[in-house]
N, C-alpha and C positions, 0 to 999 in steps of 0.2 A: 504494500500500500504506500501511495504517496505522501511524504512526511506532513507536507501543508494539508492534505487531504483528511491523515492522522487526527495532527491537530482540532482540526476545526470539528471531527466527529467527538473529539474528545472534549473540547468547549461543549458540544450540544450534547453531552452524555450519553452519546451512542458507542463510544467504543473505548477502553482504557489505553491512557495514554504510554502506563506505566507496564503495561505487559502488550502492545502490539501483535493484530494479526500476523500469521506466516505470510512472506510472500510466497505468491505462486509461481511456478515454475513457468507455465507458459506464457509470454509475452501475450499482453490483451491487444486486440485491433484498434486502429483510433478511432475508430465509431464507436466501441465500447465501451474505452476508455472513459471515468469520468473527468470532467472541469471542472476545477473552480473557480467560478467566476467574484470578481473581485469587484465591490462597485467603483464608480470610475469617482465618486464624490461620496460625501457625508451630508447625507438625506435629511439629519437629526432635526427636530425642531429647533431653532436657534432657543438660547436662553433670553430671559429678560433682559438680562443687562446687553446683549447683543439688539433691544430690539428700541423702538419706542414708536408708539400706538397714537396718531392723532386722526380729528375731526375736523373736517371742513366744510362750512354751510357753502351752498349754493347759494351766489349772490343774490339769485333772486328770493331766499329765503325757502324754496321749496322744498329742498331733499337737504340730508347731511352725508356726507363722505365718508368713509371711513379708510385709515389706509395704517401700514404698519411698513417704519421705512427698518428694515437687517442689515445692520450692519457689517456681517460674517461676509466675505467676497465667495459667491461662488458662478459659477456657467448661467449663461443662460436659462438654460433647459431642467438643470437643477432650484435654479430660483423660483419658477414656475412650478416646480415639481412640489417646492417647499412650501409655496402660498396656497396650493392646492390643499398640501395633506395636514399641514397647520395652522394653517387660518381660514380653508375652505373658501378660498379666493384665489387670484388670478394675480397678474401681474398686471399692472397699473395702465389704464389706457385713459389717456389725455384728450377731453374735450371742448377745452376755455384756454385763454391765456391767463385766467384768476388761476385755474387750479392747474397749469403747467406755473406760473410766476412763486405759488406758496407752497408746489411741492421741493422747487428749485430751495425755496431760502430754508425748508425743514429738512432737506439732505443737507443742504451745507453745513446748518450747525450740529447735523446729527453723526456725519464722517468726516472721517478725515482724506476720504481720495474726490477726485476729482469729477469723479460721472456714476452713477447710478442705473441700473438696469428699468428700461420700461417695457410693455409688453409691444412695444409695435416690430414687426418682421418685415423687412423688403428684400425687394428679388426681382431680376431684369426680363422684362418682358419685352423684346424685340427692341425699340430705342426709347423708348419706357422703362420707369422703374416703378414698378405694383408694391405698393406699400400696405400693409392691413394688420390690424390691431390681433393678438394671441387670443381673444375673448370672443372674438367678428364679430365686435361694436362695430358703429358708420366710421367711416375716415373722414373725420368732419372738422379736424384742427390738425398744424403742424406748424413748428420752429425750428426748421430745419438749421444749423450753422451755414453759411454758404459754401458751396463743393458738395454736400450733403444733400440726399441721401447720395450713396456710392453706387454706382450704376457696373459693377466688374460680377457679382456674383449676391446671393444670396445673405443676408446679414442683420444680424440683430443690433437694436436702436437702445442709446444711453444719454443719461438727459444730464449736461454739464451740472454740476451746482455751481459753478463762479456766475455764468453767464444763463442759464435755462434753456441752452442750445440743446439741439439732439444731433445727434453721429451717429453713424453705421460704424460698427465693428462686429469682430467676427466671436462667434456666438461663444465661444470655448474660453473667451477670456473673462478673469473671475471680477466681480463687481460686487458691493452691496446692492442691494434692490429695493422695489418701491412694491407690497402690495396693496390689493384694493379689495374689500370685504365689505 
């Protein structure tokens, strides 16, 4: 048996680690064989002190916000994955310049890096760039930085906190993030 593979039967109290199965004599097929798979991120709910929770009315008084900006940097895809299974939300889709302007100044004082993950996703569509929110809300606001969005390949969008600009970059790079619940 595989020592990593050992291991981890051995955390989950399936096999002892102190007296290990025989190996077998005959080499197993690689279809057989098993993997393990390793996640590529740490999934965990951030802790409090990694988070802080605010509200924001709609200027016209009608609805209130809710958002929770994480401080922890992680992928794209992970941040999304995060807002889903810990706050049962999404990644942050921007539709006013009130609430892209005050989610800008409560990442700033809430990190210390420079851009914040939102949910919007673009990708080139002939000399078009198709831009759409992770949620498929309307694409109905943008502050793009100028050069932005990136017209080369598919790419996730992060919203400066100096400036409230948004950038394309590429989805793997780790950020704190913006959810919305």
């Amino acid at each position: 048996m595989h020592p990593c593979l050992l291991l981890v039967l051995a955390l989950l109290g399936t096999a002892s680690a102190s007296h290990p199965a025989p190996v077998s004599p005959a080499p197993a097929s690689p279809e057989k064989e098993a993997t393990l798979e390793v996640p590529e991120e740490d999934d965990r709910c951030p802790l409090e002190s990694e988070t802080r929770a605010v509200s924001i009315p709609d200027p016209l008084g009608a609805t209130t916000f809710r958002y929770v900006i994480v401080t922890r940097c992680r992928t794209f895809h992970s941040a999304q994955r995060v807002c889903r299974r810990c706050y049962r939300g999404r990644l942050v889709s921007i539709h006013s310049y009130h609430t892209n302007v005050s989610l800008q100044r409560l990442a700033r004082l809430c990190t210390n890096r420079g851009q914040v993950w939102i949910g919007a996703i673009t990708r080139p569509l002939g000399r078009i760039v198709y831009c759409r929110w992770a949620d498929r809300s309307r694409w109905d606001y943008t502050y793009w930085l100028p050069g932005y969005p990136r017209r080369s390949h598919r790419y996730c969008t992060s919203l400066c906190t100096n400036n409230g600009r948004w950038r394309s970059l590429n989805c793997r790079v780790r950020l704190p993030f913006i959810c919305e619940y």
